[in-house]
C-alpha positions as CSV (number, residue, x, y, z in Angstrom):
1,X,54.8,-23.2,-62.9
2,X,51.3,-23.7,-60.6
3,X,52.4,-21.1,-58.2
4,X,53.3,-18.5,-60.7
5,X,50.1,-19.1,-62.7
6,X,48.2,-18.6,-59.3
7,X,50.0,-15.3,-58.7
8,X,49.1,-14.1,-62.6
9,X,45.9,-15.1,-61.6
10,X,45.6,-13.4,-58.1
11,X,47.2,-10.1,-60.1
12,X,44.2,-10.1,-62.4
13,X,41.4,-10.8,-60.1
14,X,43.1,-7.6,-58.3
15,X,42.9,-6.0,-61.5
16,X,39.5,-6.7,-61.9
17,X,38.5,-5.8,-58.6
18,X,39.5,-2.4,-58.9
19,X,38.3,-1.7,-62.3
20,X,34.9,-2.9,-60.6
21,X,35.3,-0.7,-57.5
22,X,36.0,2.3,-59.7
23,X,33.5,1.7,-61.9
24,X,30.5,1.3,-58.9
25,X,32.1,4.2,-57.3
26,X,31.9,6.6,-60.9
27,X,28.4,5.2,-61.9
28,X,26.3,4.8,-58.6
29,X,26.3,8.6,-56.8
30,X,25.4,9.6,-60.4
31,X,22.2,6.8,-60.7
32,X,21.3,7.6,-57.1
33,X,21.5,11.2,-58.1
34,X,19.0,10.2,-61.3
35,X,16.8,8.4,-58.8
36,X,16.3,10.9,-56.7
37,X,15.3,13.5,-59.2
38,X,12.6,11.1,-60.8
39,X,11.3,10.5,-57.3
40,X,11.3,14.0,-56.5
41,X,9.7,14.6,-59.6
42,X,7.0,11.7,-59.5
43,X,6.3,13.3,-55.4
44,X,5.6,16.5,-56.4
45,X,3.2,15.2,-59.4
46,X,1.4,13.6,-57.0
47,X,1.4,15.8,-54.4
48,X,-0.3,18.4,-57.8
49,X,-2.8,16.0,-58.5
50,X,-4.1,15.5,-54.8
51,X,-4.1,19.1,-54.2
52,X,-6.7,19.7,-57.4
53,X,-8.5,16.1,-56.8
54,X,-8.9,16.7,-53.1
55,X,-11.1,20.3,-53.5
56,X,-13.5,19.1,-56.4
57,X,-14.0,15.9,-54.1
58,X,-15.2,18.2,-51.4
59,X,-17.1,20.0,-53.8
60,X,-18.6,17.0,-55.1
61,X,-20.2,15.9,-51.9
62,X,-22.1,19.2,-51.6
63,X,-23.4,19.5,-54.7
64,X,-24.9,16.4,-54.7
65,X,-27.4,17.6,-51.9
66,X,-27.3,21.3,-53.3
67,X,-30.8,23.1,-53.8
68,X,-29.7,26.0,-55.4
69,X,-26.9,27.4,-56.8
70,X,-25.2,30.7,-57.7
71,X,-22.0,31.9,-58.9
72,X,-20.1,35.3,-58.8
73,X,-19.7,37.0,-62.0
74,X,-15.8,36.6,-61.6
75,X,-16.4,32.9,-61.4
76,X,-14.1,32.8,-57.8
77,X,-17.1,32.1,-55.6
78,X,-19.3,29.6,-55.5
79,X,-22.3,29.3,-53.4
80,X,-24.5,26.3,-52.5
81,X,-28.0,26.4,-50.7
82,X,-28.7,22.7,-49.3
83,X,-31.7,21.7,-48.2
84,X,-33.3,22.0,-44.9
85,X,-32.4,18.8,-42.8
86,X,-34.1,18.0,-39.4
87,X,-34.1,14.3,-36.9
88,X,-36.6,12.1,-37.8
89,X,-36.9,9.6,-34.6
90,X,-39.1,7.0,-36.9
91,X,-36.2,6.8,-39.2
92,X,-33.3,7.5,-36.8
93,X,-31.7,9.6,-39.4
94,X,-32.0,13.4,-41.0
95,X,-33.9,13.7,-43.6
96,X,-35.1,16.6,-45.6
97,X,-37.5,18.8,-44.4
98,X,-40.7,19.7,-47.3
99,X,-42.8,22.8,-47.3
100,X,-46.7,22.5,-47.6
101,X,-46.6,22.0,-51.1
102,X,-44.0,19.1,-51.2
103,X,-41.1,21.7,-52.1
104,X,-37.7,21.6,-50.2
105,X,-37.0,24.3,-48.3
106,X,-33.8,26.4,-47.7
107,X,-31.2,25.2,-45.4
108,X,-27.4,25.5,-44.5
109,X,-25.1,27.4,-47.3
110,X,-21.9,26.7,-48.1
111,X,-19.5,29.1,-50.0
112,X,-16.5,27.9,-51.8
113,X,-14.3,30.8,-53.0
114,X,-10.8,31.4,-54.0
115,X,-8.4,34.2,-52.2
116,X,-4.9,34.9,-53.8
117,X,-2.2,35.0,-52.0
118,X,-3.7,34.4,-48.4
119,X,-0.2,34.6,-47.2
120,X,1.7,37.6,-48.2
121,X,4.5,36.3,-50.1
122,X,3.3,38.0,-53.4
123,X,2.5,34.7,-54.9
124,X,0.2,34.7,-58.2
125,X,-1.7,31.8,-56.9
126,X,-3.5,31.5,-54.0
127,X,-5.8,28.9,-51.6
128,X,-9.9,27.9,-51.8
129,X,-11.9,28.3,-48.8
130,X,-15.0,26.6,-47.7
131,X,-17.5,28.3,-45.6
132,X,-20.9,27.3,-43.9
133,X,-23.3,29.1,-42.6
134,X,-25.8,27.2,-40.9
135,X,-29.7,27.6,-41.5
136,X,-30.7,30.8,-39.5
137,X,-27.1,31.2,-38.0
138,X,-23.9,33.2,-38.3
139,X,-21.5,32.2,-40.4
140,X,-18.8,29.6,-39.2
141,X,-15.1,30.0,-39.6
142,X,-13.7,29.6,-43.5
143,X,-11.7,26.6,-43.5
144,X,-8.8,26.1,-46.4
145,X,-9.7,23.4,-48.6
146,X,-6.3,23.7,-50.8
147,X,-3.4,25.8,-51.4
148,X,-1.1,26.5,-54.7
149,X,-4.4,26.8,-56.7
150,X,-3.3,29.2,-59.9
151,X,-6.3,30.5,-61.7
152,X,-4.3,32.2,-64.4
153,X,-2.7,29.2,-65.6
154,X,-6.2,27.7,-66.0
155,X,-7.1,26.1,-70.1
156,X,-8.3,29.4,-72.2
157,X,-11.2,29.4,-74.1
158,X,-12.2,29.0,-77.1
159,X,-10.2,31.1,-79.6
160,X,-7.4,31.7,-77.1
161,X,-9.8,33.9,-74.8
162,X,-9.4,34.8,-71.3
163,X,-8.7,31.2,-69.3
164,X,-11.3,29.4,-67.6
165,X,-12.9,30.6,-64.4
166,X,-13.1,28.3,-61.3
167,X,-16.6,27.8,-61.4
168,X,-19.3,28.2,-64.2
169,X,-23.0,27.6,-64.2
170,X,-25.6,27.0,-66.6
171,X,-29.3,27.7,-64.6
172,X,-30.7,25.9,-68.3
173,X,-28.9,22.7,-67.7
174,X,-28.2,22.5,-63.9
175,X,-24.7,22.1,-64.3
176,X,-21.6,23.3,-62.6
177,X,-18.0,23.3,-64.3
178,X,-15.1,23.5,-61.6
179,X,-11.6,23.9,-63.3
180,X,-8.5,23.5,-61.0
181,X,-4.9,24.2,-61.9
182,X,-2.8,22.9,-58.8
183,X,0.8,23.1,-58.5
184,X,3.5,21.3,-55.8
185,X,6.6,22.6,-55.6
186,X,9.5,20.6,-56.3
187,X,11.7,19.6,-53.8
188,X,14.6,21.9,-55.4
189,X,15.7,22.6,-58.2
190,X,18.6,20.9,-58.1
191,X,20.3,17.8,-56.2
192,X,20.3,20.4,-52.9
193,X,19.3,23.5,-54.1
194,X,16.4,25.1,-52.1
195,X,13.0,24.5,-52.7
196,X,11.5,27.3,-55.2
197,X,8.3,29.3,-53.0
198,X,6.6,30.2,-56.5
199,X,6.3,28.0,-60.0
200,X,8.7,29.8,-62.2
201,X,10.8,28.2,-64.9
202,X,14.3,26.9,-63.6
203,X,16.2,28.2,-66.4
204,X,15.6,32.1,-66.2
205,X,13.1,32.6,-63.7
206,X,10.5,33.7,-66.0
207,X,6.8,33.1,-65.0
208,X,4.8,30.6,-66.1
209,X,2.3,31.3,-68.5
210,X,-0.4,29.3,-70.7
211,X,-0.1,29.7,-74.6
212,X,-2.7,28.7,-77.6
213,X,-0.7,26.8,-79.9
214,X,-1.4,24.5,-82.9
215,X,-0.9,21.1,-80.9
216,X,-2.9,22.7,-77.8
217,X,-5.8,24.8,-78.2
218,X,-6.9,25.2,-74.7
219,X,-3.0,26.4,-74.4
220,X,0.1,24.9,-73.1
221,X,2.2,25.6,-70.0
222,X,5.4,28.3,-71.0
223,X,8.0,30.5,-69.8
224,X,7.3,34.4,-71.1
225,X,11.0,34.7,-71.1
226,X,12.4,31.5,-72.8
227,X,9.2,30.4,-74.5
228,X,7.8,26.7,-74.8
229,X,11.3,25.0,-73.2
230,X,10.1,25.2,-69.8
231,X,11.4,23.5,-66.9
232,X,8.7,24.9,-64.3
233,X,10.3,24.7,-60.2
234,X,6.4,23.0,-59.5
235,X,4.8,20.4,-60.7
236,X,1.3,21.1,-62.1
237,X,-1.7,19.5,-62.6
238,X,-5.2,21.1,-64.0
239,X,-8.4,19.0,-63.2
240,X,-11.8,20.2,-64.9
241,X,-15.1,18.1,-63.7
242,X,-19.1,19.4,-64.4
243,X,-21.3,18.5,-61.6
244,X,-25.2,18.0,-62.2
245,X,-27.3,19.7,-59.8
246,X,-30.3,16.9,-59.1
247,X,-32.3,18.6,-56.2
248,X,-35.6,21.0,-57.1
């Protein structure tokens, strides 16, 4: 009786083993799978919001110093007039340089503006450069700041309007408004599909465009073919910041 009891128990622990061994084997690949699409998801958010945070940080640092300040009517350029700086050896530092008259006077400028599609693959977004040119020199070499910048899918205005330019300025107040839309491009599409060169939705391809609704007056993301159900191939991200120009 013990030794048949231990074989109906040795038969059941079998059992039990491969009930367990099927069921890791059916629900595993298919969590891993899950896992990997919220990771590649969470990446490519991040990698949106760096892109967009990165450039106005940049931006930030120059403005702070800025004199003077002008922007194309386009809003795609920006351009910054620091003040003269020069060695003081009593101070050990540079400081700014003042006229006669206590006033601050002209230095280097720095141009931020915005090229689409820099690299000939007929994207609808394109990459912000920065430029210097130093105080009585040539301009330097434009360096990228960031890539996958889409103007276009920028917040519209008020009443649905045109979207918001890159950069706005209002002489009256001395303030600067910068408005990034970024995107990252997903990994793929799928589990091992290849990764998409353009943000289009994944469903039919359509482009991505921003609509005034109800919930969202300064517009949501969409697909012009398949309408608010988007499932965009990039992750985006849209920073807006106003910077306060201090410096007389």
């Amino acid at each position: 009786m013990r030794a048949r009891s231990c074989r109906g128990m040795g038969l059941a622990e079998g059992v039990m083993v491969t009930f367990v061994s099927g069921l890791l084997l059916s629900v595993l690949p298919g969590f891993y799978l899950a896992q990997v699409r919220v990771w590649q998801r969470e990446t490519g958010r991040l990698g949106a919001v760096q892109r967009a945070d990165f450039v106005l940080r940049r931006m930030e640092e120059d403005v702070r110093n800025a004199r003077r300040v002008s922007v194309s009517s386009d809003g795609k350029r920006m351009t910054i007039v620091l003040p003269y700086r020069a060695y003081d050896s009593t101070l050990q530092r540079r400081v700014n340089v003042l006229d006669a008259t206590g006033n601050l006077i002209d230095g280097d400028q720095v141009e931020y503006y915005f090229v689409q599609d820099p690299d000939g693959t007929g994207s609808r977004g394109g990459a912000m450069y920065r430029r210097v040119t130093p105080a009585g020199g040539s301009a330097q070499q434009a360096r990228r700041v960031t890539s996958w910048v889409f103007p276009a899918l920028n917040p519209r205005g008020a009443g649905g309007s045109s979207p918001s330019p890159l950069f706005a300025y209002d002489p009256a107040r001395r303030v600067i408004t910068v408005t990034v839309t970024a995107a990252e491009p997903k990994p793929s599409t799928g589990t091992f599909a290849p990764t998409q060169l353009e943000p289009r939705c994944a469903r039919d391809g359509g482009e991505l465009v921003r609509v005034v609704t109800t919930q969202h007056l300064e517009g949501e993301i969409q697909c012009a073919i398949c309408g608010q159900h988007v499932r965009p191939t990039a992750e985006l991200a849209t920073y807006q910041t106003r910077l306060f120009v201090r410096n007389q």
